[in-house]
Backbone as XML, in Angstrom:
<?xml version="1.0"?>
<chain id="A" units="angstrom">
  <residue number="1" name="UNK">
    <atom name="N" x="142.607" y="67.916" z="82.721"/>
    <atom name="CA" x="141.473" y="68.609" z="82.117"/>
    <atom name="C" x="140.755" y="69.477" z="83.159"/>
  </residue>
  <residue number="2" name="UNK">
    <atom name="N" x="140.474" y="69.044" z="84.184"/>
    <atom name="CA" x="140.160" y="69.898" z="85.307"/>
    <atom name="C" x="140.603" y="71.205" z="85.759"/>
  </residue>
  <residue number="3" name="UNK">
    <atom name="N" x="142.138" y="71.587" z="85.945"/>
    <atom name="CA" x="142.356" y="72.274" z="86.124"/>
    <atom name="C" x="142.634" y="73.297" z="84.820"/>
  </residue>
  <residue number="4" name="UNK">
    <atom name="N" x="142.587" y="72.588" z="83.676"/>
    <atom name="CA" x="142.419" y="73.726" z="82.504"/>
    <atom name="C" x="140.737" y="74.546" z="82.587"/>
  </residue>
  <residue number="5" name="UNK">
    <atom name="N" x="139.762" y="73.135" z="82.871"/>
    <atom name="CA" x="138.784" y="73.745" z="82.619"/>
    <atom name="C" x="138.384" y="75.388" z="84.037"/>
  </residue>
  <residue number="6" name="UNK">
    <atom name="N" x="139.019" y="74.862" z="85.003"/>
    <atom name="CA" x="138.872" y="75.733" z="86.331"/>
    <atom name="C" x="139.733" y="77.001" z="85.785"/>
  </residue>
  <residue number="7" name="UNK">
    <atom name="N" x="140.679" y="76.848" z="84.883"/>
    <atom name="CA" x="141.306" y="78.188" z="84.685"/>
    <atom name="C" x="140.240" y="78.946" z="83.795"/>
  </residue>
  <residue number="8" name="UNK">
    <atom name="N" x="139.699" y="78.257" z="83.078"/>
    <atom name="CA" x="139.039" y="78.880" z="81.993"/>
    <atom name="C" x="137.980" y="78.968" z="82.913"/>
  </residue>
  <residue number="9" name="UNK">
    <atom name="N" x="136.964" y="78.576" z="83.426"/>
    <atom name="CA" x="135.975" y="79.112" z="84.377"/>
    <atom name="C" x="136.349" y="80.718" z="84.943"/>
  </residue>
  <residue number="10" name="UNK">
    <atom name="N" x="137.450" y="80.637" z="85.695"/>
    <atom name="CA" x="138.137" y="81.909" z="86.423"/>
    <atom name="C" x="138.233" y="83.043" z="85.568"/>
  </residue>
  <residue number="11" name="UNK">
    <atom name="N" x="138.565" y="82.707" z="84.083"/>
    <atom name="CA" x="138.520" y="83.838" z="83.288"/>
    <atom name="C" x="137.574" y="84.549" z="83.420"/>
  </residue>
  <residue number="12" name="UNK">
    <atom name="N" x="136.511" y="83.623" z="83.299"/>
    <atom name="CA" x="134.940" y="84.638" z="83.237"/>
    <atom name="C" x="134.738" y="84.945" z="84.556"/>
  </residue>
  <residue number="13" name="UNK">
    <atom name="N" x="134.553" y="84.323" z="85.596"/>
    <atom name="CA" x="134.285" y="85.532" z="86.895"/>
    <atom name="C" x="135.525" y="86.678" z="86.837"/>
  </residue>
  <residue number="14" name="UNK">
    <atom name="N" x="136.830" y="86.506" z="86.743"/>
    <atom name="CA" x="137.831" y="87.462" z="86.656"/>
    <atom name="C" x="136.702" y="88.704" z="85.624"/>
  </residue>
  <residue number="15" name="UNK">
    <atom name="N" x="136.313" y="88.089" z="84.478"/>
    <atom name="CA" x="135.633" y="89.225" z="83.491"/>
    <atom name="C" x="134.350" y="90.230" z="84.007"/>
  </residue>
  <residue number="16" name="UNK">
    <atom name="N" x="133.880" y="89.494" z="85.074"/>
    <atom name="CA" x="132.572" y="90.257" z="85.576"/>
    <atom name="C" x="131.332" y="89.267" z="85.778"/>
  </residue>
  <residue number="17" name="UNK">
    <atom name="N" x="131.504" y="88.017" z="85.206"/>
    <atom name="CA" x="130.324" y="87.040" z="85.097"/>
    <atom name="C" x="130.189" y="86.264" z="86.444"/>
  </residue>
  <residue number="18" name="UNK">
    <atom name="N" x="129.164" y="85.887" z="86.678"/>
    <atom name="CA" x="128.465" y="85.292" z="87.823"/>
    <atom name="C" x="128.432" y="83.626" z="87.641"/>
  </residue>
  <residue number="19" name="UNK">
    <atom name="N" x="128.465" y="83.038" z="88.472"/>
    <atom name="CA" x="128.878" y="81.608" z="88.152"/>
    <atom name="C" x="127.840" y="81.290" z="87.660"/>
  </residue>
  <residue number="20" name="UNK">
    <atom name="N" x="126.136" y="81.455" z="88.006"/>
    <atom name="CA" x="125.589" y="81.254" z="87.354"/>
    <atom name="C" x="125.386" y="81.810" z="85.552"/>
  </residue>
  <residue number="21" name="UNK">
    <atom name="N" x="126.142" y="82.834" z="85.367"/>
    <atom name="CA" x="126.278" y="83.191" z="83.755"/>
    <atom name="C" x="127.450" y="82.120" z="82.898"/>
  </residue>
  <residue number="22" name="UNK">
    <atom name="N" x="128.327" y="81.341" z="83.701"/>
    <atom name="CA" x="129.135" y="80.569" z="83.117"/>
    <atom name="C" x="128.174" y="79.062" z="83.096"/>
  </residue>
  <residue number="23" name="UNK">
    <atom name="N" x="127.388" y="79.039" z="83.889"/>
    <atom name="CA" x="126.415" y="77.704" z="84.020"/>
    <atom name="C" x="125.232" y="77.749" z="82.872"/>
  </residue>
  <residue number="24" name="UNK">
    <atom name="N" x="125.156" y="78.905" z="82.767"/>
    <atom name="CA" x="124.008" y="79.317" z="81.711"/>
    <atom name="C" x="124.336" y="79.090" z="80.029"/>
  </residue>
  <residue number="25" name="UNK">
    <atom name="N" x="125.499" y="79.715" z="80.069"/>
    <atom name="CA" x="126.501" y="79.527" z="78.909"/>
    <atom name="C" x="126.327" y="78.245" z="78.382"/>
  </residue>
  <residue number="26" name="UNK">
    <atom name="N" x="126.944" y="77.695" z="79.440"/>
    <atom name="CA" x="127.437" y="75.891" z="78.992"/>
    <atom name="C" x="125.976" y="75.217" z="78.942"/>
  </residue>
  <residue number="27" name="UNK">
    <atom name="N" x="124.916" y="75.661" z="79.532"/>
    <atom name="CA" x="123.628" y="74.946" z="78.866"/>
    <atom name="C" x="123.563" y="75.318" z="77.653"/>
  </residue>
  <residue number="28" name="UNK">
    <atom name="N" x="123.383" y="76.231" z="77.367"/>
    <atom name="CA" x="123.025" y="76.545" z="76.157"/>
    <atom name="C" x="123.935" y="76.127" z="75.198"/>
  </residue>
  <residue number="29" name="UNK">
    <atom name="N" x="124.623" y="75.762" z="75.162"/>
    <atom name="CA" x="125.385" y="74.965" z="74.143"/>
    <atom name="C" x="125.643" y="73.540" z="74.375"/>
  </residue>
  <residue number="30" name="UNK">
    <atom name="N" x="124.892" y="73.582" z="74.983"/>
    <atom name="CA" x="124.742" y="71.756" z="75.089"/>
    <atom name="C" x="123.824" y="71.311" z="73.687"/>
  </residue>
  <residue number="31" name="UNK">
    <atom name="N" x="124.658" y="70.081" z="72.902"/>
    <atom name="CA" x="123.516" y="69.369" z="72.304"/>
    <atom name="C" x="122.315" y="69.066" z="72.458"/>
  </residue>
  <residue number="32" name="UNK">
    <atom name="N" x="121.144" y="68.917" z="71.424"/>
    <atom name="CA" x="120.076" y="68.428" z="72.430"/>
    <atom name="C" x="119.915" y="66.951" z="72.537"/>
  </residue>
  <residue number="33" name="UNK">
    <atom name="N" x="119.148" y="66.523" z="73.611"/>
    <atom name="CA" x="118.378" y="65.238" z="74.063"/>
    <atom name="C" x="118.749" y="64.695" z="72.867"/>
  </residue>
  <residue number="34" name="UNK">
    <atom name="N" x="119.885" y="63.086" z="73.172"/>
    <atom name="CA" x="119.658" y="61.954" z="72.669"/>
    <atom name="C" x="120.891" y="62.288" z="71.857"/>
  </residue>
  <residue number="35" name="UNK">
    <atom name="N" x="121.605" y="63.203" z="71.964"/>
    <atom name="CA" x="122.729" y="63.313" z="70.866"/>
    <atom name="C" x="123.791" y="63.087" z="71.664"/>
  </residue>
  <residue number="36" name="UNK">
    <atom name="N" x="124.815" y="61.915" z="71.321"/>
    <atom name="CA" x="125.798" y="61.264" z="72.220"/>
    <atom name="C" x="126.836" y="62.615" z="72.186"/>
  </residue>
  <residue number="37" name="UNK">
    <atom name="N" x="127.647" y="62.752" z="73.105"/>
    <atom name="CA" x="128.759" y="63.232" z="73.966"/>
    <atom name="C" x="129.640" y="63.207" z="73.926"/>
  </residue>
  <residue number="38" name="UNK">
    <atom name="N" x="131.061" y="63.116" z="72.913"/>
    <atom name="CA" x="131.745" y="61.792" z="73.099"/>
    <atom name="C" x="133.517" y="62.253" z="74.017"/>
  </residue>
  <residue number="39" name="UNK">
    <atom name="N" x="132.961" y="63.531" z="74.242"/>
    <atom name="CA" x="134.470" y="64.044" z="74.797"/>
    <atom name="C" x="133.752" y="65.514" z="75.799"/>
  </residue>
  <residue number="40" name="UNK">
    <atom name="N" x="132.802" y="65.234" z="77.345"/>
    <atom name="CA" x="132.572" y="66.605" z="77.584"/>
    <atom name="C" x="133.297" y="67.462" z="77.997"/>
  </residue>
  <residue number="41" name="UNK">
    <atom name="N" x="134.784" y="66.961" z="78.455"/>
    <atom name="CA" x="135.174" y="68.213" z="78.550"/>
    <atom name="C" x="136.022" y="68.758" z="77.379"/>
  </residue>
  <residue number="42" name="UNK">
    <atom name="N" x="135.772" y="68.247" z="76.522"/>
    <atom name="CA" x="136.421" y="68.930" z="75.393"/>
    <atom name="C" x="135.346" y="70.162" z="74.960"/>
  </residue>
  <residue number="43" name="UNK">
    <atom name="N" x="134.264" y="69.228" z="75.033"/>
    <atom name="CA" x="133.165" y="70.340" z="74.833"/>
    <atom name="C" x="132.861" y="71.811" z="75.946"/>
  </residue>
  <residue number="44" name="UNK">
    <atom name="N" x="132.780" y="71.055" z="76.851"/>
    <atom name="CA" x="133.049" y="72.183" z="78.023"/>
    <atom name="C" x="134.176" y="73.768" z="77.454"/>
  </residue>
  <residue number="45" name="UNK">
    <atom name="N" x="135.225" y="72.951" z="77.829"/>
    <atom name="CA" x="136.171" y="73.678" z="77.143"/>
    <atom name="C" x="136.578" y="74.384" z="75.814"/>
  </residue>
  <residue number="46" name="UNK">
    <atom name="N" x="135.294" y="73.962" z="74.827"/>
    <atom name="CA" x="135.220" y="74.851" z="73.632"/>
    <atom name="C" x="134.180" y="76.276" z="74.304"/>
  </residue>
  <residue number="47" name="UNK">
    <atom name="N" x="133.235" y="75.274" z="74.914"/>
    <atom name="CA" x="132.359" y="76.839" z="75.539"/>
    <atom name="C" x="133.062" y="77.923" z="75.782"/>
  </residue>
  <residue number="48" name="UNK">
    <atom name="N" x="133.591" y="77.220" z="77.230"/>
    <atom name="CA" x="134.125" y="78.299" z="77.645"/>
    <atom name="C" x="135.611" y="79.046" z="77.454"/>
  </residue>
  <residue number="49" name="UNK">
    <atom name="N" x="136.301" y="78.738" z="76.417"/>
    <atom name="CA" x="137.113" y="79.363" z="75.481"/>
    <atom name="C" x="137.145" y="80.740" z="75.048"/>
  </residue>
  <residue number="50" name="UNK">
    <atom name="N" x="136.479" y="81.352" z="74.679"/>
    <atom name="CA" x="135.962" y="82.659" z="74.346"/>
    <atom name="C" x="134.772" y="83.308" z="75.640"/>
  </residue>
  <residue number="51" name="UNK">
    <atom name="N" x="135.569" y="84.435" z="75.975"/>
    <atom name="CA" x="134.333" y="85.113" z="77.465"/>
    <atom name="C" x="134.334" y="86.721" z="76.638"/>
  </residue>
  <residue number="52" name="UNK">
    <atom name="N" x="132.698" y="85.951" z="76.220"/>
    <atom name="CA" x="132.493" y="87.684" z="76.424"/>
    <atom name="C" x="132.248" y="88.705" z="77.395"/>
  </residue>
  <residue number="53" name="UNK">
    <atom name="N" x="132.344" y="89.810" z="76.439"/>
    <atom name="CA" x="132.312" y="91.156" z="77.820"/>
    <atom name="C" x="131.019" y="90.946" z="78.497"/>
  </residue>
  <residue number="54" name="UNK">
    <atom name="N" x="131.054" y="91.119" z="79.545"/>
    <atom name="CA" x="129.706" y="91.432" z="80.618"/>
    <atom name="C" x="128.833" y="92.134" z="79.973"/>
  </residue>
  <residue number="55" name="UNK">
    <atom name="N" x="127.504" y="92.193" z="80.118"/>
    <atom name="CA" x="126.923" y="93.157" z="79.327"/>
    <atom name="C" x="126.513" y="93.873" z="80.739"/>
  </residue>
  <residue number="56" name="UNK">
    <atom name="N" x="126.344" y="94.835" z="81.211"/>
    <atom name="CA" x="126.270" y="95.743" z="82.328"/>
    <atom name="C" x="124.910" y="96.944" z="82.394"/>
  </residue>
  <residue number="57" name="UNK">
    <atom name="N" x="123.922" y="96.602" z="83.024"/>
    <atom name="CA" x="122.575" y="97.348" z="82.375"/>
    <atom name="C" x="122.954" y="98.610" z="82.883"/>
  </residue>
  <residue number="58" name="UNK">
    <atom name="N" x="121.901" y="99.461" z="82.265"/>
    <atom name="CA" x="122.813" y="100.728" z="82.192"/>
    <atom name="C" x="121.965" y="101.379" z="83.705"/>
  </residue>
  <residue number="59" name="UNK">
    <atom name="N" x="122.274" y="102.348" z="84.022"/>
    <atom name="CA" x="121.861" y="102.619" z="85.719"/>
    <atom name="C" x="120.542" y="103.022" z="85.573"/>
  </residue>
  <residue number="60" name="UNK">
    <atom name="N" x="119.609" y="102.779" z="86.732"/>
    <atom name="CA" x="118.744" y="103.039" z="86.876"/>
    <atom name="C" x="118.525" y="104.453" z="87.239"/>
  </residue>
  <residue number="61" name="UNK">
    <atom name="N" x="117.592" y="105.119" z="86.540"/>
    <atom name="CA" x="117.352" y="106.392" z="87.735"/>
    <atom name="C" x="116.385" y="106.410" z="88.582"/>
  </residue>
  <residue number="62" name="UNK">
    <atom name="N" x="115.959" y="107.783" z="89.049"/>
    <atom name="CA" x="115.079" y="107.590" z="90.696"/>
    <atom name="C" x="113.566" y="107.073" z="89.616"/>
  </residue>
  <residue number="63" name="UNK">
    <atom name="N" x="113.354" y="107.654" z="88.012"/>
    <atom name="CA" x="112.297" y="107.650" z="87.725"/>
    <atom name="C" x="112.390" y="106.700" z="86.320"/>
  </residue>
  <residue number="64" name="UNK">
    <atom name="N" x="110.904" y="106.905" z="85.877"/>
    <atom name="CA" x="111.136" y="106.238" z="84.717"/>
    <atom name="C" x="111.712" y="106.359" z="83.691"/>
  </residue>
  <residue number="65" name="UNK">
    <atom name="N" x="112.355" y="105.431" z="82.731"/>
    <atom name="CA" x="113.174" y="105.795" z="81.576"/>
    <atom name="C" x="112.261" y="106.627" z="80.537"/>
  </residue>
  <residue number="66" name="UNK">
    <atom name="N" x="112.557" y="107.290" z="79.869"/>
    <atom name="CA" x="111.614" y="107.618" z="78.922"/>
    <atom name="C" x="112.139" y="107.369" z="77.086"/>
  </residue>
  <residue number="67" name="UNK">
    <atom name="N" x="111.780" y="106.945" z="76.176"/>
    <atom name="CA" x="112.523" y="107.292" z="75.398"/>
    <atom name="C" x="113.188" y="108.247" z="74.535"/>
  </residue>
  <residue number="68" name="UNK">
    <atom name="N" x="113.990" y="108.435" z="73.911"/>
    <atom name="CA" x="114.131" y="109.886" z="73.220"/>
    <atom name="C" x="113.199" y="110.573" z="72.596"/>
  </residue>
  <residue number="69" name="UNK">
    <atom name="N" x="112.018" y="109.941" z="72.045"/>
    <atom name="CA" x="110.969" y="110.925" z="71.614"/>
    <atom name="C" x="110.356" y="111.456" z="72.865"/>
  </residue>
  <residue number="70" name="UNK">
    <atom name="N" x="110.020" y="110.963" z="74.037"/>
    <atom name="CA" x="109.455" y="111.381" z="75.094"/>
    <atom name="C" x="110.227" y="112.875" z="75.984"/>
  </residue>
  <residue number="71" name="UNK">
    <atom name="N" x="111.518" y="112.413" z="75.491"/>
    <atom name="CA" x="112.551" y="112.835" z="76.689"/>
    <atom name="C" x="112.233" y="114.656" z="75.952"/>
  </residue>
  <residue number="72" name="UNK">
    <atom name="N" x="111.713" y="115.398" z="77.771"/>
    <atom name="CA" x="111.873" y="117.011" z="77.600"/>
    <atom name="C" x="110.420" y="116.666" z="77.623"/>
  </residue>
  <residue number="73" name="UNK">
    <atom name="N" x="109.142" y="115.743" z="77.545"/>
    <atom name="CA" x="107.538" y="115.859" z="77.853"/>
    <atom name="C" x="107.745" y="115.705" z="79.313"/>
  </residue>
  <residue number="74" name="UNK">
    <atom name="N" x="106.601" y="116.598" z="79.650"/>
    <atom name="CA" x="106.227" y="116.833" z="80.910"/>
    <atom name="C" x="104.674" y="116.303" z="81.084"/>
  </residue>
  <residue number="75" name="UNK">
    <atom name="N" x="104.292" y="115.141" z="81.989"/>
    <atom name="CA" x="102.730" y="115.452" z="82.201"/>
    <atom name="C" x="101.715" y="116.806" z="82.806"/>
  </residue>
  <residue number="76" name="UNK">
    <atom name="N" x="100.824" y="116.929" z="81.873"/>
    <atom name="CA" x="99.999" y="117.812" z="82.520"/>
    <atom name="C" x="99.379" y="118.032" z="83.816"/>
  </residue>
  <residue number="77" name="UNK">
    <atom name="N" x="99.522" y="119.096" z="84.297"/>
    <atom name="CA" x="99.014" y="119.110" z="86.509"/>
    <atom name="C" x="97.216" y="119.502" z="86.060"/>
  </residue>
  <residue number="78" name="UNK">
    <atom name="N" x="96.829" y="119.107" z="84.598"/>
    <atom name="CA" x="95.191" y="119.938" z="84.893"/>
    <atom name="C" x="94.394" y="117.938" z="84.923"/>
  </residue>
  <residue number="79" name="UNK">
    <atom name="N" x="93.066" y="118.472" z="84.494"/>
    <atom name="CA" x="91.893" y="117.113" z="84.618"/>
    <atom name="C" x="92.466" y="116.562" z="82.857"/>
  </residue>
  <residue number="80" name="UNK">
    <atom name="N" x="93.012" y="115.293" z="82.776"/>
    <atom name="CA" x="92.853" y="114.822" z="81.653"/>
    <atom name="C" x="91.817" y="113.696" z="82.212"/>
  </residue>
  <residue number="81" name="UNK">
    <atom name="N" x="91.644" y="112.500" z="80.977"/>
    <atom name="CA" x="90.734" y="111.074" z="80.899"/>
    <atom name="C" x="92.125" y="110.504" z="80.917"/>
  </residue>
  <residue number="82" name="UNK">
    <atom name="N" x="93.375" y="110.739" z="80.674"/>
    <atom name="CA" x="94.415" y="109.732" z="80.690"/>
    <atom name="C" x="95.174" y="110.530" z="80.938"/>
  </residue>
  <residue number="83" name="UNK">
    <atom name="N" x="96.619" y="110.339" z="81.212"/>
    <atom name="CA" x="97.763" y="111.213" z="81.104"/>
    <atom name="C" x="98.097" y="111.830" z="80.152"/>
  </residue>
  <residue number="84" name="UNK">
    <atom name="N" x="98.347" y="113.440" z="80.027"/>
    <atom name="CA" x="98.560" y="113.974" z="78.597"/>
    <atom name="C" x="99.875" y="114.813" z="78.903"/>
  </residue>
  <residue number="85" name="UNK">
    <atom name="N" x="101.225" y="114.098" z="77.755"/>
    <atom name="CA" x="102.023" y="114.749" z="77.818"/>
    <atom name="C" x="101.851" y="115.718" z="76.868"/>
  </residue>
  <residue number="86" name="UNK">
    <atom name="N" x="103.084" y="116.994" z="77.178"/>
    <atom name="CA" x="103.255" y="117.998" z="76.687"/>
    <atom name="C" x="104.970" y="118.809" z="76.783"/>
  </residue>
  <residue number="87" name="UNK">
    <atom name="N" x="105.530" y="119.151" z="75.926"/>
    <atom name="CA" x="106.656" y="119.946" z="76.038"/>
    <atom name="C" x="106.450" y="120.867" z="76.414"/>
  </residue>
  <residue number="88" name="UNK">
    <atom name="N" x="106.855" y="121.384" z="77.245"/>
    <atom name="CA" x="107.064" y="122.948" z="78.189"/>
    <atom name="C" x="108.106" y="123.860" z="77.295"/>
  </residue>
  <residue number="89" name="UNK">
    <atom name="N" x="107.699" y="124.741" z="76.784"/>
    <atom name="CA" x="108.380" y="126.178" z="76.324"/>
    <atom name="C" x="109.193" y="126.329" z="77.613"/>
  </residue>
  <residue number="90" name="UNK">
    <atom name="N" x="108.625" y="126.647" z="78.696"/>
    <atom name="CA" x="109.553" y="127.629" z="79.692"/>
    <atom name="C" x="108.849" y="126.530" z="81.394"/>
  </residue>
  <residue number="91" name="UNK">
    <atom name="N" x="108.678" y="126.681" z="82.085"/>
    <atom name="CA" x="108.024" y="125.769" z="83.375"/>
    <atom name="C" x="107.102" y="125.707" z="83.381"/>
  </residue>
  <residue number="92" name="UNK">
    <atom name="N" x="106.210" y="125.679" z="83.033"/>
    <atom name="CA" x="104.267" y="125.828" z="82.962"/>
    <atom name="C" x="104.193" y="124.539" z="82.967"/>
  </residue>
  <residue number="93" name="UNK">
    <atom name="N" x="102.955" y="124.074" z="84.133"/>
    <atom name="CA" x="102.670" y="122.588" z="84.336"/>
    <atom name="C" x="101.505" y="122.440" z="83.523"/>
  </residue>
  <residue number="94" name="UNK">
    <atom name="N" x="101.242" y="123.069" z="83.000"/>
    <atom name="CA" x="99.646" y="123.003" z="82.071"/>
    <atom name="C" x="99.817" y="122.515" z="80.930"/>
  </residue>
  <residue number="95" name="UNK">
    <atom name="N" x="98.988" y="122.017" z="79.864"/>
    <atom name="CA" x="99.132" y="122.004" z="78.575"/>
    <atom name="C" x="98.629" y="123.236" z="77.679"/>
  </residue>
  <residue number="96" name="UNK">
    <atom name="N" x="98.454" y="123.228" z="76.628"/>
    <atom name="CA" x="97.469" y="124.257" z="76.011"/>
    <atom name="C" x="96.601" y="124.295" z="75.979"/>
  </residue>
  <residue number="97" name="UNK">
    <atom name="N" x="95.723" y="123.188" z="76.218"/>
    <atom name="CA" x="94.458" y="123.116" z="76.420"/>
    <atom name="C" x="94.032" y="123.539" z="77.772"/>
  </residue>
  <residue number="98" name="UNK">
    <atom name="N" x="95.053" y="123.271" z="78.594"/>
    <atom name="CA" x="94.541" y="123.934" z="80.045"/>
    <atom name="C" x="94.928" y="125.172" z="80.495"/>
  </residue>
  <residue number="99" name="UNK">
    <atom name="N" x="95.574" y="125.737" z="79.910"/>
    <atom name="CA" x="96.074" y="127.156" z="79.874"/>
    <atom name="C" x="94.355" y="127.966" z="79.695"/>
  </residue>
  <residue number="100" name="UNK">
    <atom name="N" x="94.651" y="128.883" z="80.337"/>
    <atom name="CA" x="93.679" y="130.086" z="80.639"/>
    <atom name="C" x="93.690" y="130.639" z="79.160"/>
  </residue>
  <residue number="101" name="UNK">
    <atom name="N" x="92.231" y="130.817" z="78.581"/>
    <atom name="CA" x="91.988" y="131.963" z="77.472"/>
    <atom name="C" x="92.282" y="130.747" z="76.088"/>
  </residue>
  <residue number="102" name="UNK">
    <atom name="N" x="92.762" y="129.646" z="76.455"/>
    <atom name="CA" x="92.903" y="128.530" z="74.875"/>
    <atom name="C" x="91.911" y="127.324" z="75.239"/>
  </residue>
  <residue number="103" name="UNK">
    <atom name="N" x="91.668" y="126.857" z="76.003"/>
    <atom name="CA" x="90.495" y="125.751" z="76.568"/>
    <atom name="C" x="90.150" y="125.610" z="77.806"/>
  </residue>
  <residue number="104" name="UNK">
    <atom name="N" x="90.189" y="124.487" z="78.457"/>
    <atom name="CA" x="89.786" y="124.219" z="79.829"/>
    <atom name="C" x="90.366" y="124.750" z="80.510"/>
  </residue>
  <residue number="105" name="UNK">
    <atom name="N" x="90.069" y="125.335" z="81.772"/>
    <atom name="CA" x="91.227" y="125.986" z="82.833"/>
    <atom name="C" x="91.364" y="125.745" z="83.981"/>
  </residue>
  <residue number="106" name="UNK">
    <atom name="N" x="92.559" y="126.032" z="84.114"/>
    <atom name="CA" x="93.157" y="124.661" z="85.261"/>
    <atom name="C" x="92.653" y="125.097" z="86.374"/>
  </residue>
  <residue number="107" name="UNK">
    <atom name="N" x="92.790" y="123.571" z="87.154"/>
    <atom name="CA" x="91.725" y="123.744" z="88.759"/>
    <atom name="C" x="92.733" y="124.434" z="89.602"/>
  </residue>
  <residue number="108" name="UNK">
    <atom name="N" x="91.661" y="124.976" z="90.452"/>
    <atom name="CA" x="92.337" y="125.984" z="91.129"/>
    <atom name="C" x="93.152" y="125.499" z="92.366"/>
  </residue>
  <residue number="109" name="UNK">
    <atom name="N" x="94.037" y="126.026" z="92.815"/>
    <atom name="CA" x="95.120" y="124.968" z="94.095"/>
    <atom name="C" x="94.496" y="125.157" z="95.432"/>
  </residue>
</chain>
């Protein structure tokens, strides 16, 4: 039983998993408290029978994620009370409100 269960362990690091993700596994499918046992490595060995795929987070970039409604807003370079995004037509760090001749106008550099 040992060395079946060690093959089947190997599957999952072979797959990408961390020994602690095969340790994690097999807790979590443990019965709970007070419920007899009566074969563990049979049980063992149902766990780890089936290895799923790694789940692999997706890469970080240098900045924050944004979500797709966000993604293409730019924060404004004028005085907000909070951060105010805005979509840029063309490179302008302003919003419309801080644009010259429509509201507040932006501080000078």
């Amino acid at each position: 039983m040992r060395d079946e269960l060690a093959r089947l362990a190997a599957r999952w690091l072979e797959a990408g998993h961390t020994s602690a993700d095969v340790h994690e596994h097999v807790l979590r499918g443990l019965p709970g408290a007070g419920t007899p046992v009566h074969r563990p490595g049979g049980l063992v060995r149902y766990l780890l029978r089936e290895v799923p795929p790694r789940e692999v987070p997706p890469p970080v970039s240098g900045g924050p994620r944004l979500s797709a409604r966000l993604a293409g807003a730019r924060e404004c370079a004028g005085e907000h009370v909070q951060p105010m995004l805005f979509r840029p037509v063309a490179d302008e760090a302003y919003c419309r409100e801080c644009v010259p001749g429509t509201g507040t106008e932006p501080p000078a550099p």
